[in-house]
N, C-alpha and C positions, 0 to 999 in steps of 0.2 A: 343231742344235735337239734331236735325242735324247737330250744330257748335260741341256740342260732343263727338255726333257717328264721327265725321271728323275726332277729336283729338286722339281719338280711334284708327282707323284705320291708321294714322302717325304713332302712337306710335309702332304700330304691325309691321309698313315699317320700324324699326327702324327711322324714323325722329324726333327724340327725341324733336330740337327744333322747329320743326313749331309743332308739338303737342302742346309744352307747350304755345306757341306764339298763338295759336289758343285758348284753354283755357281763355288766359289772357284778349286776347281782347274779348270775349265772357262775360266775366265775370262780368261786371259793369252790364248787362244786363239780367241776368240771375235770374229767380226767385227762391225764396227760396228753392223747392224740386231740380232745377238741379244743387244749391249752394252745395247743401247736393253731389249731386252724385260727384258733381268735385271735393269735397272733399275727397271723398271715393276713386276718382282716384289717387289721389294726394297721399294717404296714400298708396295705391296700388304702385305707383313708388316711395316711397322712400321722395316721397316731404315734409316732415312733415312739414316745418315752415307753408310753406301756406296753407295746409291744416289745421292745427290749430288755424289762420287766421280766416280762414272762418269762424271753429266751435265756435268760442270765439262769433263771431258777428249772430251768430247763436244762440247761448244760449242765450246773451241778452235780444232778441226779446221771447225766450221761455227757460225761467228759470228751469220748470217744467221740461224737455226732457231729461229723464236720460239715455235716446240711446248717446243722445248728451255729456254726464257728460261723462260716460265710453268712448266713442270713446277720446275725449277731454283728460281723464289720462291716456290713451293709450299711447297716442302721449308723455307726459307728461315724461313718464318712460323712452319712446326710448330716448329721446332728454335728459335724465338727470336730468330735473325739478322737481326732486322729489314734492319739498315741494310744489308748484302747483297742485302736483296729489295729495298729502297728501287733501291739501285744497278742492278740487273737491269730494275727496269720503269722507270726514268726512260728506257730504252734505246728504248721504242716512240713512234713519233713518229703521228702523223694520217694518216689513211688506211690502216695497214697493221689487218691482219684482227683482230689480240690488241690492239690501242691503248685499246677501250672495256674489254674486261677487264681491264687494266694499271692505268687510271685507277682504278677501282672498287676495285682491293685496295689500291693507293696512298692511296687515301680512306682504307681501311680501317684501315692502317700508322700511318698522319701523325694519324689519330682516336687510337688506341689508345696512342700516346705525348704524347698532350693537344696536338697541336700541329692545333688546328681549323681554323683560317682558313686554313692550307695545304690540308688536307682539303676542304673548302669550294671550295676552287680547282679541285684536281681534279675535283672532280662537278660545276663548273659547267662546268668544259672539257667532261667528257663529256657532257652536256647539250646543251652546242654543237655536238657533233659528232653527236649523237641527241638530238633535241628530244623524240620523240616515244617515248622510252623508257619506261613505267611503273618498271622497278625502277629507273633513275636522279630521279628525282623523289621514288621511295619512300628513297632513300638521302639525300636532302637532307633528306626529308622525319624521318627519324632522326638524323641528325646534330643539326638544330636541336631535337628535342625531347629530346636527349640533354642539351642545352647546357640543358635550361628555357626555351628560344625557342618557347615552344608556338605564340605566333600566327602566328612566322615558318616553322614547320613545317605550318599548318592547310592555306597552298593548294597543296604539293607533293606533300601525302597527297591534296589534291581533285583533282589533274592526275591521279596515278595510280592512284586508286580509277575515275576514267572508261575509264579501260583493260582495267586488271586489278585484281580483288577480291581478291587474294589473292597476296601476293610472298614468297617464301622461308619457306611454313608460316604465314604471318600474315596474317589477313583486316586489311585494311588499313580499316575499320571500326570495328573494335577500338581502330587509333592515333587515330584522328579523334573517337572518342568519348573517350577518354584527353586527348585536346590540348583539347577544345572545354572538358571541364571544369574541367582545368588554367587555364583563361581566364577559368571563371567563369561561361559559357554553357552551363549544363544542359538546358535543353531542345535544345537543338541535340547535347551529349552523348547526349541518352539516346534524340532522333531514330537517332541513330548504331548507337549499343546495340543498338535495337529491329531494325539490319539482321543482327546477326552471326550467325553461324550453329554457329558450331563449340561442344559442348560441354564448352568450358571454367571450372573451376569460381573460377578466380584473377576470368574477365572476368565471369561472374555475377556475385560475390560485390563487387566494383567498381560493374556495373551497378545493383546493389540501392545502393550507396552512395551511388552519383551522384544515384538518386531520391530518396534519403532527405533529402539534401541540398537537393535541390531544390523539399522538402515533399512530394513524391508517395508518400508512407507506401502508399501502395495497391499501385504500382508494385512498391516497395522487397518490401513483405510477400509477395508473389506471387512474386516472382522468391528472395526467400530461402528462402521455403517450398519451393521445387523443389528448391532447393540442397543443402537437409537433408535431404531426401526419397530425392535422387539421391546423395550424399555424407555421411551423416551423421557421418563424423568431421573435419568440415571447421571446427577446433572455432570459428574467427572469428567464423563468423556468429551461432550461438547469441545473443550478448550483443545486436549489434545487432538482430536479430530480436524480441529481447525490447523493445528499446528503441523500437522501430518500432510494437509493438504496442500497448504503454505509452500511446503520445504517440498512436494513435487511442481511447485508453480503454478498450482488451483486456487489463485489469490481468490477471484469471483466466489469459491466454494466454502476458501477460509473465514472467511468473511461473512459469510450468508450461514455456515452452523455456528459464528460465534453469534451472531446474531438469533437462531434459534435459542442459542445455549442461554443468555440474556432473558428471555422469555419467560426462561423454565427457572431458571435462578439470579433476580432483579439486586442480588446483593452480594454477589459474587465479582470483586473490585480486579482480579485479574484477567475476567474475562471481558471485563470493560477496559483493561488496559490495550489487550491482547487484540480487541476489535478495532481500539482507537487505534494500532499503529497497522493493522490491515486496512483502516480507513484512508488513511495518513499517506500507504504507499500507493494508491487506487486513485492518490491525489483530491479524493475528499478531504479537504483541510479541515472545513467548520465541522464537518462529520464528525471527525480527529477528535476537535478541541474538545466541543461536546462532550463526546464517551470518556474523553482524560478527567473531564470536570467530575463525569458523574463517580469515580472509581477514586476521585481526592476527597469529593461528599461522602464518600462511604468509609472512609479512612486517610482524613487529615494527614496523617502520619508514611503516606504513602510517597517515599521520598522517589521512586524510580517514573513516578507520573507527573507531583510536579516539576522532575527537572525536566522532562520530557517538552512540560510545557514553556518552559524557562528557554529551552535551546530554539523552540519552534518561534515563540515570543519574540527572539533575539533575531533571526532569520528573518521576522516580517517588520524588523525595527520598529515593534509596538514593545515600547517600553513601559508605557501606561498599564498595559495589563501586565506585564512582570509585576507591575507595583502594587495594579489590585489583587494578583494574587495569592503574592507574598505576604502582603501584611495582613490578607482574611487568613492564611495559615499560620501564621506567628500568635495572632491573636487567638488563634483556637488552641495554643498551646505549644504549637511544635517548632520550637524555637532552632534554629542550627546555623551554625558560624556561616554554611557555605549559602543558605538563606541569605543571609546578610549582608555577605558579600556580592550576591547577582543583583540583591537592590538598592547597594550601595551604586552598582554600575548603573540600573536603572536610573535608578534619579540622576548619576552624572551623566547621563545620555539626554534627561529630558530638563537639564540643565536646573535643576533643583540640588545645588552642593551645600548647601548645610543639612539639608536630609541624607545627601549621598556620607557625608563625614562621618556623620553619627552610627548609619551602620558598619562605615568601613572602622569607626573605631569597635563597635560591640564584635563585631568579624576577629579583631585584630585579638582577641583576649582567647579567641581559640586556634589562630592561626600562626603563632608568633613563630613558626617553624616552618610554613610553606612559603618556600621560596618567591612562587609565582605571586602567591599575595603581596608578601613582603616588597616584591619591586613594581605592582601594579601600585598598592599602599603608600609606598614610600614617593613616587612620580606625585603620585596625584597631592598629596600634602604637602608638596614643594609647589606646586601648578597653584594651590590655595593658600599659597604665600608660609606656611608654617615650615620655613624652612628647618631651624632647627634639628624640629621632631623628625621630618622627612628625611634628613640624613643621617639621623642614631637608623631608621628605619631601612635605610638602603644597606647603611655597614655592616648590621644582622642580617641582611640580604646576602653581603659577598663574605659572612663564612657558611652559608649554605652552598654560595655560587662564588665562589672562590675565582676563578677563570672568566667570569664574565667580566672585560678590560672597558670597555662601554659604561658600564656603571662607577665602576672606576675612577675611568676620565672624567665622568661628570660629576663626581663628590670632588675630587680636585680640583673643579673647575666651581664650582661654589666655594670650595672653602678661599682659591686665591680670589674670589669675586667679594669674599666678606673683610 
């Protein structure tokens, strides 16, 4: 044990390799209990190969040793070997003292290579063998809400939440509030919630969701208020917070955390969306535009801000800027029929028709089936003398719009005029 204790105390001086250089040479020499302990050291710093080495030529000699099996599919698991540890714990049979442990990591094994329903066997063997287990009830109770089986996890988390509250670092509270609303049943979720204890900001930030969801904006705002209070760079909640606030009619307050939330996260394009349109109702216009602009800079492709700005553009009869800010978006790439079509109207607004033509033709190559287009498209092409074209355009109009007599009459009334 002295060449040990040596290795020991290297390893403490950080001298990593005369530690293990001590060991090694030690080791042809060493009888079976200090085989075991440098094995245990070995697994202590990380050494698995050799230390499972050892345990291998260690079981041999004693088959029986199930200190030895478990240590052995320990190692087995870290290193990846599954099917080694699979083979090692099939080895425990009912009744011996490691059989409920065996079963559990076997779960654990046969979960982790998707293969459930074997998993599922094993925790209900163990189950069978320990009814009254908490953490086996809590593993079934995982398994199934692993799978999205929320309802068929709800009463194995209620069997061992009457035990024990709290299984492997997780208030078992926490799952049941998670499963009940996975279900649909938020008051019974946020019954759940209102037990946890632990401050965590992932389960807060959840709990305010679940109430939100379940209309209790009261709930939701209280419990997020802490959140940011306790966490303020916790950037999620921001938005909802705002949004919570919003929907009680705390424009002033929605507005003033989307603008905290901006602070904390400058590149977050919904929270810029979300603030331009609390702007926008507060009757800050420029405010509005503004934040829409900065959340279309941060993603061109952000179709729900430029139409925003498109309808508002349109409301203030600045066509001009529909115009700049369709063709800076097209030109960054993000080319769409219905683009094309607002600035086809722009430029007929700002009396520029051979620009307006051009997109309502590029428009017309993805649109050839919307109605609306089709008889805005078809008017205006006839208004530009191409008759024609205007009216192949309107007759693919009226088999979308069959009943509208209006268009009708006035393809009849061109064609007796031709």
């Amino acid at each position: 044990m002295e060449e040990i204790q040596k290795a020991v105390h290297l390893m403490e001086a950080n001298k990593t390799e005369e530690a293990l250089e001590t060991l090694h040479s030690y080791l042809p020499e060493a009888d079976e209990e200090e085989r075991f302990t440098i094995a245990e050291l070995f697994i202590q710093w990380g050494i698995l190969d050799e230390a499972k080495m050892i345990l291998k030529e260690l079981l041999q000699r004693y088959p029986d040793e199930n200190e030895l099996k478990i240590m052995l599919a320990e190692i087995y698991i870290d290193l990846e070997e599954d099917e080694d540890a699979i083979n090692i714990l099939n080895q425990f049979v009912p009744g011996e003292e490691d059989y409920l442990p065996a079963l559990m990591q076997l779960a654990d094994l046969y979960q982790s290579q998707g293969l459930f329903e074997v998993a599922e066997q094993k925790l209900l063997a163990a189950k069978e063998a320990a009814p009254n287990e908490a953490v086996i009830d809590f593993a079934l109770g995982e398994l199934s809400f692993s799978n999205g089986e929320y309802n068929k996890s709800i009463p194995f988390y209620e069997n061992a939440i009457q035990r024990e509250g709290v299984i492997g670092d997780v208030e078992v509270s926490t799952r049941l509030a998670e499963a009940y609303a996975a279900t649909g049943d938020f008051e019974q979720s946020l019954s759940y919630f209102q037990k946890v204890e632990e401050e965590n900001p992932d389960v807060n930030f959840r709990y305010g969701f679940v109430a939100h969801q379940a209309g209790r904006n009261d709930i939701a705002i209280k419990v997020w208020e802490d959140l940011v209070e306790r966490d303020p760079f916790y950037q999620s909640v921001y938005m909802h917070l705002a949004e919570a606030y919003e929907a009680e009619g705390m424009h002033k307050e929605a507005y003033e955390m989307a603008e905290k939330g901006l602070a904390k996260d400058e590149f977050n394009k919904e929270l810029f969306y979300l603030a331009a349109t609390l702007a926008h109702r507060q009757g800050n216009k420029e405010e509005a535009y503004q934040k829409m602009r900065e959340a279309i800079s941060l993603d061109p492709g952000y179709k729900e801000a430029v139409m925003f700005l498109i309808e508002n553009y349109k409301q203030d009869g600045d066509g001009e800027a529909i115009i700049d800010l369709l063709n800076h978006v097209i030109d960054l790439g993000e080319s769409d029929a219905n683009y094309h079509w607002e600035l086809a109207r722009a430029y007929e607004s700002e009396e520029a028709y051979s620009d307006a033509i051009k997109h309502y033709d590029e428009a017309y190559n993805s649109l050839k089936e919307d109605s609306e287009f089709l008889k805005e498209y078809g008017y205006f092409l006839i208004e530009e003398g191409r008759i024609e074209k205007g009216k192949r355009v309107l007759v693919d109009y009226l088999t979308f719009e069959p009943t509208d007599s209006e268009v009708e009459e006035f393809i009849h009334r061109l064609e007796d005029r031709g």
